[in-house]
C-alpha positions in Angstrom: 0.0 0.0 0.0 1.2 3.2 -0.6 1.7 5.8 1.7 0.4 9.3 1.8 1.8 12.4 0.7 2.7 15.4 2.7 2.0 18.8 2.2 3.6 21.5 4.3 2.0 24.8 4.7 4.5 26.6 3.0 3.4 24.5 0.1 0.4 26.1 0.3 1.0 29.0 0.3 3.6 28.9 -2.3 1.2 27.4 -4.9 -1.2 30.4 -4.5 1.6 32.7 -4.6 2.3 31.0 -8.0 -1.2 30.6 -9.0 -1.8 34.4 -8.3 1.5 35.9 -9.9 2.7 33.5 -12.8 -0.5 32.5 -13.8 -3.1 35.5 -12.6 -5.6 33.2 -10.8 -8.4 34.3 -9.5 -9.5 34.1 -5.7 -12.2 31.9 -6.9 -9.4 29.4 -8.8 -7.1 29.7 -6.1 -9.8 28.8 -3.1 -10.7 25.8 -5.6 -7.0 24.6 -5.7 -6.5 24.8 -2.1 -9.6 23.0 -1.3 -8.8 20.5 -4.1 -5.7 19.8 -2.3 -7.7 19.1 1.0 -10.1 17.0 0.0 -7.5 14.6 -1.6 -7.3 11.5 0.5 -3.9 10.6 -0.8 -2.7 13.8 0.6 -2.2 14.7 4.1 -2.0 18.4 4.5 -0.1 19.8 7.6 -2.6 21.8 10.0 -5.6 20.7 8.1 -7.8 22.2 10.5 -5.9 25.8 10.4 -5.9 25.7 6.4 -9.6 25.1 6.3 -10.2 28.0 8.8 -7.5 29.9 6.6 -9.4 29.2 3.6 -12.7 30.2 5.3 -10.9 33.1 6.2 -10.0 33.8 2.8 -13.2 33.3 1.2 -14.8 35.8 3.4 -11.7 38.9 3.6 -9.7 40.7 0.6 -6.4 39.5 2.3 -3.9 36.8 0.2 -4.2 33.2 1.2 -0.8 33.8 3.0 -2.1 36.4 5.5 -5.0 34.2 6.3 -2.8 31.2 7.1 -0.8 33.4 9.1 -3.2 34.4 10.9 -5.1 31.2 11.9 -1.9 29.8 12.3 -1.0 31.9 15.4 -4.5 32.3 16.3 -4.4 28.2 17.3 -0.9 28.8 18.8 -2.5 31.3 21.5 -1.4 34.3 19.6 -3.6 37.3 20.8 -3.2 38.8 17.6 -0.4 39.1 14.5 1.1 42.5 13.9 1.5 43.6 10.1 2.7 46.0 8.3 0.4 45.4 5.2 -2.7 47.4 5.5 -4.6 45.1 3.9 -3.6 41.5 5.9 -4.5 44.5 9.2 -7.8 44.5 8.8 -8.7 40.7 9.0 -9.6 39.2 12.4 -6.8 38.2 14.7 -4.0 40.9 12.8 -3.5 44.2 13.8 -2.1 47.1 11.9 1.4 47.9 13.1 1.9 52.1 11.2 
């Protein structure tokens, strides 16, 4: 039997960079991907749980897939909040604006 893949967050993230800047996805397209990804059963993606919220996240904000992970990713370390510099990834839940 074979075994499962693996798919690290940074993975993730680095495919909807890709899909975004070398091949001008949409947010739709890139959502799709990601949750394409999850629903695989060969694949076992890192933080499962924190991507879907990420994607969630995503869906519902104008931030990048990036800033989302980000910030569900500290969000289920304990982080109070993330502080940005990007004005846009400073108005999703759990970031705050650093100016």
């Amino acid at each position: 039997m074979k075994r499962a893949g693996h798919v690290a967050l940074i993975v993730l993230v680095e495919t909807a960079w890709v899909l975004q800047r070398r091949y001008r996805a949409s947010r739709e397209e890139i959502d799709r991907v990601i949750e394409t990804l999850l629903r695989i059963q060969r694949l076992r993606i890192a933080d499962a749980d924190i991507v879907w919220s990420a994607l969630r996240l995503f869906r519902s904000s104008g931030a990048d897939f990036a800033d989302c992970l980000i910030a569900r990713a500290n969000l289920a370390a304990g982080c109070e909040h993330t502080a940005t510099f990007d004005a846009k990834a400073g108005r999703i839940a759990g970031m705050k604006l650093l100016a």
